[in-house]
Every structure is written in structure tokens, then in C-alpha cells.
DRENFIKE-249050 format. One record per residue (C-alpha): residue number from 0; residue in one letter; x, y, z. Coordinates in nm, 3 decimals, decimal comma. Layout:
// residues N
   k r      c1      c2      c3
 NUM A       X       Y       Z
...
//
This chain:
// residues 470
   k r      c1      c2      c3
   0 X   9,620  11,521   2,713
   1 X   9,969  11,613   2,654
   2 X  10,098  11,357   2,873
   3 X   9,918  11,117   2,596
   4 X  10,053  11,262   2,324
   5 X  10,407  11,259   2,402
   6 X  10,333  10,897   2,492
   7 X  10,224  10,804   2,138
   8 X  10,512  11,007   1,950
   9 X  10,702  10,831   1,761
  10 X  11,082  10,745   1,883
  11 X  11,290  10,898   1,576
  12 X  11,563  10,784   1,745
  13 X  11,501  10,394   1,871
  14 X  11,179  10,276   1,690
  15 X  11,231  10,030   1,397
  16 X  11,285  10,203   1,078
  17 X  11,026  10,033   0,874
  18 X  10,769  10,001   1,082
  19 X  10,837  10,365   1,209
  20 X  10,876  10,518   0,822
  21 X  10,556  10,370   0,744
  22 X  10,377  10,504   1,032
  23 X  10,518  10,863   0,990
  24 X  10,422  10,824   0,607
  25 X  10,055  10,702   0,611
  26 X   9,915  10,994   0,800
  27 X  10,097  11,239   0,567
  28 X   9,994  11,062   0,231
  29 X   9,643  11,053   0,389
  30 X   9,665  11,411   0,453
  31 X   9,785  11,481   0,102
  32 X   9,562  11,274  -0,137
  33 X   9,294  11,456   0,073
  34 X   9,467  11,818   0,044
  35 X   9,449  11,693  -0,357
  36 X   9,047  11,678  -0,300
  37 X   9,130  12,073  -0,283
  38 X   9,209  12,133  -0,665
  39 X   9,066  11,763  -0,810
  40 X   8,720  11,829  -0,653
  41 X   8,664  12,171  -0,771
  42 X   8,793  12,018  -1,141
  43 X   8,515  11,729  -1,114
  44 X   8,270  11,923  -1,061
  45 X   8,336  12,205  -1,238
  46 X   8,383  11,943  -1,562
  47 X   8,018  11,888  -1,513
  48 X   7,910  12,246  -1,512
  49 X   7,704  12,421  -1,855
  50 X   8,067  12,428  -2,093
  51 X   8,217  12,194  -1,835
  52 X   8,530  12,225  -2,086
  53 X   8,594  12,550  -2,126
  54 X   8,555  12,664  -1,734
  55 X   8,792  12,333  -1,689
  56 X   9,048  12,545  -1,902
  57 X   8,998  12,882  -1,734
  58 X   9,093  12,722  -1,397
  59 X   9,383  12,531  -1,531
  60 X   9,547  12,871  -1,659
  61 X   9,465  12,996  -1,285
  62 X   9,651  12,655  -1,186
  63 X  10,040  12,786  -1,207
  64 X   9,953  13,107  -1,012
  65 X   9,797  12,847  -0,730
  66 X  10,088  12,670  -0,731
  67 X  10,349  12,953  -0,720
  68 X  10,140  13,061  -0,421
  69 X  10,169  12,659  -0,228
  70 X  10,539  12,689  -0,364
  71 X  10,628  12,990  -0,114
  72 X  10,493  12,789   0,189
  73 X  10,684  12,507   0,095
  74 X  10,994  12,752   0,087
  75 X  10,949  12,804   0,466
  76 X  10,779  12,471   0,572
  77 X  11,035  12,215   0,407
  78 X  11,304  12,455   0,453
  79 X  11,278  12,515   0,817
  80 X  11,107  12,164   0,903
  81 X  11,431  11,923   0,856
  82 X  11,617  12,221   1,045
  83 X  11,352  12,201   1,339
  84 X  11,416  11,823   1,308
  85 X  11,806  11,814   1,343
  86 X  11,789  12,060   1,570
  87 X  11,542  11,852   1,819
  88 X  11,817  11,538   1,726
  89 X  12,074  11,753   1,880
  90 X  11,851  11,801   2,218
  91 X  11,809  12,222   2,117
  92 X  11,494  12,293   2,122
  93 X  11,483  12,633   2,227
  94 X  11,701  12,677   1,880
  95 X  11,428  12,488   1,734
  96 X  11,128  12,716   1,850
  97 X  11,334  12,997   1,706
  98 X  11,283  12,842   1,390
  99 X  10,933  12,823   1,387
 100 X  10,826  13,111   1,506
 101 X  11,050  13,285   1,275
 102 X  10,915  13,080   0,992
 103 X  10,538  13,170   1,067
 104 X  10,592  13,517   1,065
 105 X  10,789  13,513   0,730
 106 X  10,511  13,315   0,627
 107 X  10,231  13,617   0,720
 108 X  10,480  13,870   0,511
 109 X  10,498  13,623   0,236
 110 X  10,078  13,684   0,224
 111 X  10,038  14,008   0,239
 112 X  10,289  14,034  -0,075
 113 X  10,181  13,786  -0,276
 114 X   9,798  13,849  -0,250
 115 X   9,859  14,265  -0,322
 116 X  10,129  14,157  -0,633
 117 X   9,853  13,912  -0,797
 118 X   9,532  14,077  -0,733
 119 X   9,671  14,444  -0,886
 120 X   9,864  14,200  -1,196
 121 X   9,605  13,945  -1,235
 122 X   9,437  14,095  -1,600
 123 X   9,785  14,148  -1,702
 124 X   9,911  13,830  -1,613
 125 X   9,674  13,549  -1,684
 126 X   9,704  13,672  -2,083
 127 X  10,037  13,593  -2,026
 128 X   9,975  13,231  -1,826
 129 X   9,781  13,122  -2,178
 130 X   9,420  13,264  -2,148
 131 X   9,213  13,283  -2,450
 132 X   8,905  13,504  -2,465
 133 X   8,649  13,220  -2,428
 134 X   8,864  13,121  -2,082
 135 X   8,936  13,428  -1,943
 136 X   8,681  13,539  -1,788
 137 X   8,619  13,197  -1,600
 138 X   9,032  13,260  -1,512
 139 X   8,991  13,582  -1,323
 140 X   8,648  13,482  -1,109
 141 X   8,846  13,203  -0,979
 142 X   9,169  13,381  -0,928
 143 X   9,097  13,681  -0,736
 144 X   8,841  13,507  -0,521
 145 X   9,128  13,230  -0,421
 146 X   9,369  13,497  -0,404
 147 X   9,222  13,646  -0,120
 148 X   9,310  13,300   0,092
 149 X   9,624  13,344   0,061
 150 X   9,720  13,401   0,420
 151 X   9,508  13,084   0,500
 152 X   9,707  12,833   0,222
 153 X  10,051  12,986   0,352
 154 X   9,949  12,878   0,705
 155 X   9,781  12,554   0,667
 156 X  10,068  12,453   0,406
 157 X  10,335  12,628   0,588
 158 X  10,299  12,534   0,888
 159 X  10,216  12,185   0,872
 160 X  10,488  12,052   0,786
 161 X  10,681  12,182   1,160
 162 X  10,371  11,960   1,313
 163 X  10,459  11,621   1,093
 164 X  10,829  11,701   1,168
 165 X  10,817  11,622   1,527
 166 X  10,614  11,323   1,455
 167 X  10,265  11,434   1,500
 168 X  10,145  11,318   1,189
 169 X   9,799  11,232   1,254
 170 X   9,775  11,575   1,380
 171 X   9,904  11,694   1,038
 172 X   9,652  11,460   0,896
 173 X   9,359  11,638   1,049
 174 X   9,488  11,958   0,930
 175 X   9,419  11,853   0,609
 176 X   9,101  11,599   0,657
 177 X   8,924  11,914   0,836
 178 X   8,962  12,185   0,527
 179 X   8,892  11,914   0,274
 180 X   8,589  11,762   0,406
 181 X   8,494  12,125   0,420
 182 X   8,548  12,157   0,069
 183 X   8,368  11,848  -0,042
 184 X   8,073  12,007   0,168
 185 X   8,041  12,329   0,035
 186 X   8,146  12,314  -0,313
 187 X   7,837  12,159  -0,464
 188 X   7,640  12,419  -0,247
 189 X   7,841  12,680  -0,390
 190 X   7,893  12,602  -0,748
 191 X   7,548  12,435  -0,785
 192 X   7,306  12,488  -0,508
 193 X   7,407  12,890  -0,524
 194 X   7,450  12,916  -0,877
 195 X   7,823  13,067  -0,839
 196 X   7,971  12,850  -1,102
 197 X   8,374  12,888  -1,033
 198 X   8,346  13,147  -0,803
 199 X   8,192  12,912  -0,571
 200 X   8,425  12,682  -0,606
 201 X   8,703  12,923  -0,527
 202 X   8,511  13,011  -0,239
 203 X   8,483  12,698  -0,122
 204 X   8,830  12,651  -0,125
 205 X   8,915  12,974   0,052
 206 X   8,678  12,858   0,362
 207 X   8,846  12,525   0,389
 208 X   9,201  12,626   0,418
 209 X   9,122  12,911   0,684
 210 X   8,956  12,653   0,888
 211 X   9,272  12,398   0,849
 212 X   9,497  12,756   0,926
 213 X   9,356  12,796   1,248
 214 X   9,338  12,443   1,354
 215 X   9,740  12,450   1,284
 216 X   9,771  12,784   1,490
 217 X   9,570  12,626   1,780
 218 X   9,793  12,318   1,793
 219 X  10,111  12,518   1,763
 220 X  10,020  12,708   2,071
 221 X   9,866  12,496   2,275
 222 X  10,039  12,227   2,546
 223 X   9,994  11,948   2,277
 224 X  10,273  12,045   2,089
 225 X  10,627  11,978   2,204
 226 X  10,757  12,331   2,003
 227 X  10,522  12,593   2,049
 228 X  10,515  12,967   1,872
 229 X  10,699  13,224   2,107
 230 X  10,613  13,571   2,102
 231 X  11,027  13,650   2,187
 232 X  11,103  13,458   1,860
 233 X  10,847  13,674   1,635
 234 X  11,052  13,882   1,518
 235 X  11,228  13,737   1,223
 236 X  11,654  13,666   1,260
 237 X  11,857  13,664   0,940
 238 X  12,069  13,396   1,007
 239 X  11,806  13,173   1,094
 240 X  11,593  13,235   0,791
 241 X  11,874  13,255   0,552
 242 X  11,936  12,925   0,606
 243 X  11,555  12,837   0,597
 244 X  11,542  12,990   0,304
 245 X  11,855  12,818   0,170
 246 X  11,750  12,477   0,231
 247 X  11,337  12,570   0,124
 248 X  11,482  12,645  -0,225
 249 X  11,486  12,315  -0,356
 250 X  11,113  12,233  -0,297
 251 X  11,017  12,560  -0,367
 252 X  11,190  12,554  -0,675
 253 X  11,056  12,187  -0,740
 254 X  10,700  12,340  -0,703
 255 X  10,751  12,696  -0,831
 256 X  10,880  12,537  -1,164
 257 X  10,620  12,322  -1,192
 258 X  10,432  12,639  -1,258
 259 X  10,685  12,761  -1,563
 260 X  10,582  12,418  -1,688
 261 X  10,199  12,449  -1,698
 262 X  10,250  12,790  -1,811
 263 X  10,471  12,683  -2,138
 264 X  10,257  12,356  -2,175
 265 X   9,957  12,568  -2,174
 266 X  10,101  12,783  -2,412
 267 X  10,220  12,573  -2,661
 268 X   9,875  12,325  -2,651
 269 X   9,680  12,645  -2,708
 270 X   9,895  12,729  -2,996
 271 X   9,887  12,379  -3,183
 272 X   9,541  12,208  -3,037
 273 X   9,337  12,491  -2,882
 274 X   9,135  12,535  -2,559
 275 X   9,064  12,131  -2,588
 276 X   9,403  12,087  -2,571
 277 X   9,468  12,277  -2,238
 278 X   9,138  12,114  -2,077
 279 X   9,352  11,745  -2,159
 280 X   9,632  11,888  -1,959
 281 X   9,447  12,054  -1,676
 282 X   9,313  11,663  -1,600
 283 X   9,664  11,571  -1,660
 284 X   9,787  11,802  -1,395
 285 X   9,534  11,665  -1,164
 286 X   9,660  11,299  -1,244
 287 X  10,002  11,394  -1,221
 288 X   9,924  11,521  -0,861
 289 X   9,738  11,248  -0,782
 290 X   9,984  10,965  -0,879
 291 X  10,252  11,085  -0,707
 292 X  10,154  11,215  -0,435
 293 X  10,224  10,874  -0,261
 294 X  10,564  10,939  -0,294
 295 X  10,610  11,275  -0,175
 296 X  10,423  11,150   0,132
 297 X  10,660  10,860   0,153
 298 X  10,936  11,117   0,148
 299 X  10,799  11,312   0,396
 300 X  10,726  11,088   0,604
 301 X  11,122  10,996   0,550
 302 X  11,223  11,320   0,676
 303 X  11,223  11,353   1,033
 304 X  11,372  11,011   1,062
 305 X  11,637  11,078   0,834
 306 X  11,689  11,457   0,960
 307 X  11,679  11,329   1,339
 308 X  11,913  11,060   1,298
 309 X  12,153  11,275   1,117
 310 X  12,159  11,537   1,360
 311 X  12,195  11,206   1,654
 312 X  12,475  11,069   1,409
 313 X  12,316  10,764   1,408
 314 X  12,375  10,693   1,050
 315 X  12,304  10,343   1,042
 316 X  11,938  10,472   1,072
 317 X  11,951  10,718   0,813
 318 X  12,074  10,462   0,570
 319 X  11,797  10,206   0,646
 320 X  11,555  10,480   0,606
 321 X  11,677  10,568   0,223
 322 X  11,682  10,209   0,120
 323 X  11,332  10,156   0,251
 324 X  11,207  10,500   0,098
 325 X  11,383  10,413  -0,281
 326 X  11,239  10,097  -0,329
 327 X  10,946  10,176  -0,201
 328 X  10,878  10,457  -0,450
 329 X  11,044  10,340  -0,711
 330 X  10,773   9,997  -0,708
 331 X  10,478  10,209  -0,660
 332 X  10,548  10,448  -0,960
 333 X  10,578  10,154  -1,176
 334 X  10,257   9,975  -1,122
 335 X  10,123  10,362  -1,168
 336 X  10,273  10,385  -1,519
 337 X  10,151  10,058  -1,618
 338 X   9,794  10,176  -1,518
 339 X   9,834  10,447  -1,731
 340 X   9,945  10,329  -2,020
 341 X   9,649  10,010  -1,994
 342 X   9,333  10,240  -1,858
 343 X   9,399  10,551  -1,941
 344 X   9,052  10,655  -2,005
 345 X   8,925  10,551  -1,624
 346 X   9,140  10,851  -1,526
 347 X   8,962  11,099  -1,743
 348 X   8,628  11,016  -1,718
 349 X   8,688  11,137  -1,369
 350 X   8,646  11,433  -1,465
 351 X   8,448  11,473  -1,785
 352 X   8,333  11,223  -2,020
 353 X   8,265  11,484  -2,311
 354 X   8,340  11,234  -2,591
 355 X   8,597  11,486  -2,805
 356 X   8,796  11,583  -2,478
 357 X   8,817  11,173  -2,344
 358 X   8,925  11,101  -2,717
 359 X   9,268  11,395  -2,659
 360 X   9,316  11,337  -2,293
 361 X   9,391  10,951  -2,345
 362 X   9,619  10,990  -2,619
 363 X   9,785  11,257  -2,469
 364 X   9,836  11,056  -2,084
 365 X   9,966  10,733  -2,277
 366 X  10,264  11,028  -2,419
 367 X  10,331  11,274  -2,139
 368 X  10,339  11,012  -1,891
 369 X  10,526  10,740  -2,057
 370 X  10,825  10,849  -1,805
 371 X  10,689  10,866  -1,463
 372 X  10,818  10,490  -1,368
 373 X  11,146  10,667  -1,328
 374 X  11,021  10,959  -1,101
 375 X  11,030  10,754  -0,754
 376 X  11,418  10,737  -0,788
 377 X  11,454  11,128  -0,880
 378 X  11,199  11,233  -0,582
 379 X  11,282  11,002  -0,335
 380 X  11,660  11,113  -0,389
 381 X  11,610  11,425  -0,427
 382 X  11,415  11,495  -0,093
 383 X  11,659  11,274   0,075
 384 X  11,918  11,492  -0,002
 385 X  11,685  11,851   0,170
 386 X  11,649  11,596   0,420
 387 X  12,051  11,546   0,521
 388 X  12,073  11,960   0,446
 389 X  12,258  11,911   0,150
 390 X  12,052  12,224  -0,028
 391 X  12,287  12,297  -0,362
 392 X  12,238  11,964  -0,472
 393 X  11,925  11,933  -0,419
 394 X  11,834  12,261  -0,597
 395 X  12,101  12,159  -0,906
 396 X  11,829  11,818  -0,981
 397 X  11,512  12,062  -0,920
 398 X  11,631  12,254  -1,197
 399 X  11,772  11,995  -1,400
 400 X  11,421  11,786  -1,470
 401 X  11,231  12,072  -1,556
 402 X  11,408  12,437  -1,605
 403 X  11,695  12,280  -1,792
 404 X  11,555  11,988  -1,947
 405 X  11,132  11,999  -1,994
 406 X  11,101  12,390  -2,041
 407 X  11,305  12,385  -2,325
 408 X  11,210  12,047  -2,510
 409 X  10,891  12,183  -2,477
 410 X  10,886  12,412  -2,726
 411 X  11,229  12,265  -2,906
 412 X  11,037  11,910  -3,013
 413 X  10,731  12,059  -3,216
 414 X  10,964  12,155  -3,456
 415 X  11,084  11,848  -3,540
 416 X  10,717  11,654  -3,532
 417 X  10,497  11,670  -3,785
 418 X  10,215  11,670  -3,529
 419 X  10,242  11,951  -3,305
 420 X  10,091  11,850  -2,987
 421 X  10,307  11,535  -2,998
 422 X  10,606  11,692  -3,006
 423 X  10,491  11,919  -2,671
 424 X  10,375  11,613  -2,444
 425 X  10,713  11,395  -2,592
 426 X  10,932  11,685  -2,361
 427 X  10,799  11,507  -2,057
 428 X  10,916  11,167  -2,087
 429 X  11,199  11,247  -2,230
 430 X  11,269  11,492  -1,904
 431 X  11,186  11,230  -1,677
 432 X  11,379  10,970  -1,749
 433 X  11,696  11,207  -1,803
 434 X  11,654  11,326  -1,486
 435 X  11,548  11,053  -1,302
 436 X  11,910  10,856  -1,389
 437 X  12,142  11,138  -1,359
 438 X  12,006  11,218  -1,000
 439 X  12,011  10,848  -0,932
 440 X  12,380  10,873  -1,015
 441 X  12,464  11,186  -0,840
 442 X  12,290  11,002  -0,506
 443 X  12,474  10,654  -0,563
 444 X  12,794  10,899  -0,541
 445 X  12,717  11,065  -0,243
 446 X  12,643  10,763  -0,095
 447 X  12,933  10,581  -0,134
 448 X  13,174  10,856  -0,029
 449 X  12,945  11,015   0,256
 450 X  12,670  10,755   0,423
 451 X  12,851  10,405   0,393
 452 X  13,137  10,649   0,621
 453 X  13,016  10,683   0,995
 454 X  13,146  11,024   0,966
 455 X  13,004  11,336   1,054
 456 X  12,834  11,532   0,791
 457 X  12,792  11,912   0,806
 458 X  12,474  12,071   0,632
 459 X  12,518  12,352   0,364
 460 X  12,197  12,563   0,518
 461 X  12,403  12,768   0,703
 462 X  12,376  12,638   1,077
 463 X  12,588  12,478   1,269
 464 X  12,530  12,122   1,431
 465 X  12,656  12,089   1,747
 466 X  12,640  11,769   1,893
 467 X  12,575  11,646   2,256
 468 X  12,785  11,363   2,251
 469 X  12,490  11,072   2,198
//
């Protein structure tokens, strides 16, 4: 069986880069419009419960605290992942197991913190995340239920990404494909069948991911996988996860801040349109997700080739790789913002087709997402840049589309619209694009002076490349 497998991995190193991006990418966007079935299938059917609406609200006030929970496994698994990557390049992978096992047990600390913080804060914080007493108590069945997965999402999430980073992506696929078919399965029983309205759903959700946790555990120590989980490497190094942690910052801080975002949008909607107006950007969460999650997966799929390469110094490769991944994203986000601004409706009656909420929700998606034909640039250059280990800048155009730029034209704008709610949704577009160019510049920079030079490039995550002279 292993014999097989190493057979069918992909050669980082010698395949075509087109052919060889796309077939690293495919599985992984698979994976993740499935993972999306996660959060967009509880949504759909909660829509449809008794005051569809309103429990639609509650969970999309739980939403940032779900997110700042995926955000902390993407701090290990997309900061250790490229590192596992250039450090298999380089021919070292006994450094590379270090890694990983280093990462997994971070991961299990991570867990137990996170679920004991949220479940002894949760009254005190959802007020806070933009609750209202007719949502609240929908908020806190869902939450501590969920919570109490947490272990399970930091695995499955976590450690994913070390599978897809050696090339196993249809492995990583199933990871997914196996807790969201799950999902799908038992939510109806849950919510419906068992009467547990959004505590079934949660619960639903917390079976799923421990059965995609353990199917990652099982390949990670098995003979399948080329980099296994060593007991000698389980107890965590500084050094190493420093510069985990150093290069997981931008994605986590990508993710983590997409949290402060729902939490002001929330906020403000409730303020100036009401619960309504948070149920319209709950489904415009999900959207958002769901459009672009194409391009992350194109990105990730990116990132072993690009990470390999530059730890082989075969830049040629890592330069066709970029080219391929820009245009590619940057053509698919731009027939996705001109289905949005033609159908928006089809999108929301997805998820509920209660006439006063479809009337808000389209004229809100035609506004907040007038922007995202810009984002393919931003992410695509962005992620190359965890990719090639160059973590400050990367974390510098995190912050700068959202923190620096959305957060505060969020609540800036109303003031200066005489419709309220207008003024809130405007911040996005007006983020986007920003963002989107400037990082687009800062790339076509680094570029020119670093990549077009066949030149050895040193990572700022803290380890050293050594190279074996290939």
C-alpha cells in the first residue's frame, strides 16, 4: 500500500507546473467547498426551522468565536506546513518530522485552552459579539455544544494541512469528504428528526470533525505517510515553534480578523437595521466563504510547489507556479463578482426565502461585495508570500485589508450616509480594492528584485535552509 502511494505522489520537484498545480489544487478545493458544507449546511437548514431568521442570527453571532477557534489551527497548520515543505526540498526530513509532531502537540494545548477560556466567558462574551435578547439564547445552545469539539476542529484543521503539504491531497480530501458527509447525515436527524433545533446542529458538527480528527491521526501514523508523528519529537522545542508560529501569523491573523470583522459588522447592522440585518450578513458570510474558497484552495494547492522548489532553489519553478496561481484567481473572482451583482437573489434563497430577509440580503450582496473581483490578486499574493517564508510581509497585508482599513470604515462611513446600513456594507469594497492594489504592488516589487534573480532567498521564520547542493 505504501509502495502505491509513494508511486502516485506528486514530483514537486520535476512534474509540469500546471498540470501538477492543478492536481495538488483540485483535491484541496474539493476538500474545502465540502469542509464549507460544515457551517453552510447547518445555516440552510436551520433557515428553515420555526423563526428560521432569528436562530439564523443567533448562530451568526456564534460565527466569529468559530472562526477564532479554525484561526488557531491555521496558526500551526499553515505555519508549520510550508516549513515541513522546504524542509523535505532540502532532503531533511527528520527536521521535518520534528515539525509536525511538535505542531500536533501545540495543537492539543491550544484545545484544552481555548475550550476552558470560552465555555467559562461564553454569557459574558456573546453580549459583547452583538447578541440581542431574541438571539441569545439560540447563541449559547450552539456555542457551548460546538465548543466542546474543539480538540476535534484543531486536529482535523490542523493537521491537514502537513498531509496536503507532502502532496497527499486526495488524502486531505477525504479528511474532509468523511466529517462532512457525516454532517449532511446527521444534521436533519438532529435538528429535525430529534427535535434539537441548533443544538443538533452543533452536535452534528462536533461528531463530524472527531471522525475527520482521527482519520488524520491514523494516516499520520501509519506507513502511508512519508512523515509520521514521533513520540521523541512530542515534546514541544522553542525554536521550532517560534518559527511556526512566526510564519502561522499571517493566516491566523487573516482568519482571526475576519472574526473582529463579523463582530463590528454585526454590531453596527444591529444598531442601524436590527436582527434582519445581521441574518443578511450571516448568508453573506456563508457566500463570502463559499466564493472564495476556490482560491484559497488554488493557493494551497500552490504551496508545496512553491515551498519545495524554493527550498530545491529551483526558482524557475516557483515563478511558473505564481503566474499560473495569479491569473488563475484573479479570472475566477471576476466571473464571481459579475454573478453577484446579476443574480444576487439565487444566492439567498439558499438559505431562506422569507420575503423581508431576500428583499435586505440582495441589496446588501450587490454593496458589500462590489469589491471581491480584486481579492484573487491580494490572496493569491499574499499566500505566495507565507509560501516563500517571507512572514512580516505577509502579516503587514493581513492587517492592512481588514484591521487597518475595513474595521475602521466600518463604523467611520455611517456617519457620512444618510442611510445607515449603507454606509456599514460600503467599508468592504472600499477595503478590498485598497488592499487588493497595494499588495499587488508590494508583490510586483518583490518580484522584480528577488524571483526574476536566481539567487538564494533566506526565510524570515527563523530557520535556517541549508542546502544539499541540488
Amino acid at each position: 500500500m505504501r509502495n502505491k502511494m509513494v508511486q502516485n505522489k506528486p514530483d514537486l520537484r520535476n512534474d509540469k507546473v500546471l498540470p501538477l498545480l492543478f492536481k495538488l489544487s483540485l483535491p484541496i478545493i474539493m476538500a474545502q467547498l465540502v469542509n464549507l458544507l460544515y457551517n453552510v449546511v447547518d445555516r440552510i437548514y436551520i433557515g428553515r426551522m420555526a423563526n428560521g431568521e432569528i436562530a439564523m442570527a443567533g448562530v451568526g453571532v456564534a460565527l466569529p468565536i468559530i472562526i477564532i477557534v479554525a484561526a488557531f489551527s491555521g496558526l500551526i497548520g499553515m505555519g508549520g506546513a510550508p516549513l515541513v515543505a522546504i524542509k523535505m526540498g532540502e532532503g531533511d526530513n527528520d527536521g521535518a518530522e520534528k515539525i509536525l509532531s511538535n505542531s500536533f502537540v501545540t495543537l492539543i494545548i491550544i484545545s484544552v485552552i481555548l475550550t476552558s477560556a470560552i465555555i467559562l466567558f461564553k454569557s459574558k462574551i456573546v453580549w459583547l459579539f452583538g447578541a440581542s435578547t431574541t438571539t441569545v439564547g439560540y447563541t449559547l445552545d450552539y456555542l457551548t455544544i460546538y465548543m466542546l469539539g474543539t480538540i476535534s476542529v484543531q486536529i482535523a484543521l490542523g493537521m491537514n494541512p502537513f498531509i496536503n503539504t507532502q502532496g497527499f491531497t486526495k488524502i486531505g480530501m477525504k479528511t474532509v469528504m468523511i466529517g462532512a458527509v457525516a454532517n449532511i447525515i446527521l444534521d436533519p436527524i438532529f435538528i429535525f428528526g430529534l427535535n434539537m433545533g441548533v443544538k443538533g446542529a452543533a452536535l452534528a458538527t462536533v461528531i463530524a470533525q472527531t471522525l475527520s480528527a482521527i482519520w488524520v491521526l491514523k494516516f499520520l501514523i501509519s506507513g502511508e505517510s512519508k512523515l509520521k508523528i514521533r513520540k521523541a519529537y512530542l515534546i514541544p522545542e522553542f525554536k521550532i515553534m517560534k518559527s511556526v508560529i512566526a510564519l502561522g501569523i499571517s493566516p491566523f491573523v487573516m482568519q482571526s480578523t475576519e472574526s473582529l470583522v463579523l463582530i463590528s459588522l454585526n454590531n453596527m447592522l444591529m444598531l442601524h437595521g436590527g436582527d434582519l440585518a445581521v441574518s443578511a450578513m450571516t448568508i453573506m458570510s456563508s457566500i463570502m466563504q463559499m466564493i472564495l474558497l476556490p482560491v484559497v484552495g488554488l493557493s494551497n494547492g500552490a504551496q508545496p510547489i512553491i515551498s519545495y522548489n524554493f527550498g530545491a532553489r529551483q526558482f524557475d519553478r516557483v515563478q511558473a507556479a505564481f503566474k499560473i496561481l495569479v491569473k488563475s484567481a484573479l479570472c475566477y473572482t471576476v466571473v464571481i463578482y459579475t454573478l453577484l451583482m446579476t443574480l444576487p437573489h439565487v444566492f439567498v434563497l439558499i438559505f431562506n426565502n422569507d420575503p423581508a430577509l431576500l428583499k435586505i440580503a440582495t441589496w446588501s450582496i450587490r454593496i458589500y461585495f462590489a469589491g471581491i473581483f480584486a481579492l484573487g490578486v491580494q490572496i493569491s499574493c499574499q499566500m505566495t508570500f507565507i509560501a516563500l517564508g517571507k512572514a512580516r510581509i505577509s502579516i503587514l497585508l493581513a492587517l492592512l485589508r481588514k484591521v487597518i482599513l475595513l474595521i475602521p470604515l466600518i463604523f467611520i462611513l455611517p456617519h457620512f450616509c444618510e442611510n445607515k446600513p449603507f454606509g456599514v456594507l460600503l467599508a468592504a469594497p472600499i477595503a478590498d480594492i485598497t488592499a487588493s492594489i497595494t499588495t499587488g504592488i508590494c508583490f510586483a516589487v518583490f518580484y522584480k528584485k528577488k524571483l526574476s534573480l536566481t539567487k538564494e532567498i533566506k526565510p524570515e521564520a527563523g530557520l535556517t535552509l541549508t542546502h544539499s547542493g541540488n
